[in-house]
N, C-alpha and C positions, 0 to 999 in steps of 0.2 A: 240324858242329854239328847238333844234336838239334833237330827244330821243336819250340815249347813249344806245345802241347795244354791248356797250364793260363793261357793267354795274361792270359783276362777277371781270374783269382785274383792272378796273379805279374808280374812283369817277366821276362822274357829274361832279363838278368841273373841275377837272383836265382834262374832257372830252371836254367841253365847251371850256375853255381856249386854246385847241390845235386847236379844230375848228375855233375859230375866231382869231386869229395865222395863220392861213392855213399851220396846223403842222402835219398835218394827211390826209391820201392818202384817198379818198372817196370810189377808189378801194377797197382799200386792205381791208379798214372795210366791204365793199358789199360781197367779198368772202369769210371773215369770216362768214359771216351772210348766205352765201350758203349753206357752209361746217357745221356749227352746224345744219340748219335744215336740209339738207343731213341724217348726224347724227341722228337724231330725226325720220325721215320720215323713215329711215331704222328699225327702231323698227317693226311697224306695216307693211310695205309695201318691196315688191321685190327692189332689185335697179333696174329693169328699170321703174316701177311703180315710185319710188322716184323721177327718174330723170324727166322723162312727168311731176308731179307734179308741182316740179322746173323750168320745161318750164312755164310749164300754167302762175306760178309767176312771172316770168322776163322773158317775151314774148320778148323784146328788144336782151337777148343772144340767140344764137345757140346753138343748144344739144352737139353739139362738145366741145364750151364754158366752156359752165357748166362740160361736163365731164372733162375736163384739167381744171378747179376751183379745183372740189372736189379732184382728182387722182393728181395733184400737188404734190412735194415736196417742203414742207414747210422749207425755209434755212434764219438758224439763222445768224445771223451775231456778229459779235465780239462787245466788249463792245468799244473797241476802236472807232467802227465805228461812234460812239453814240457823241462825242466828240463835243464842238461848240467852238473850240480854239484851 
């Protein structure tokens, strides 16, 4: 079983079921998961101190990467869009 990273949003359940569904972007949850430790790491530390950190962690992205993760504009999308009919 997959930990859910979307705990505070979602239930486990409803977590699980979209996972095994393949209803959920594996992205989009990994840049959430950027962007709140981002968040976090900015308490105690510089942002470019955060950002090296965030390398060290996902050695796989580019610093450019991650900084177009974090600095992104995040866009909503209409309810309509959400529709499966």
């Amino acid at each position: 079983m997959v930990k859910n990273p979307l705990k505070p949003h979602i239930p486990d359940s409803v977590f699980q079921f979209l996972i095994e569904h393949n209803l959920l972007r594996e992205k989009g949850v990994r840049d959430y998961q950027i962007r709140q430790r981002f968040r976090e790491l900015r308490r105690s530390h510089s942002t470019q101190q955060a950002l090296e950190i965030l390398q060290d962690e996902y050695p796989y992205l580019q610093y450019e990467t991650i900084r177009k993760i974090i600095y992104q504009k995040v866009e909503h999308r209409s309810p309509e869009y959400f529709y499966l009919f």
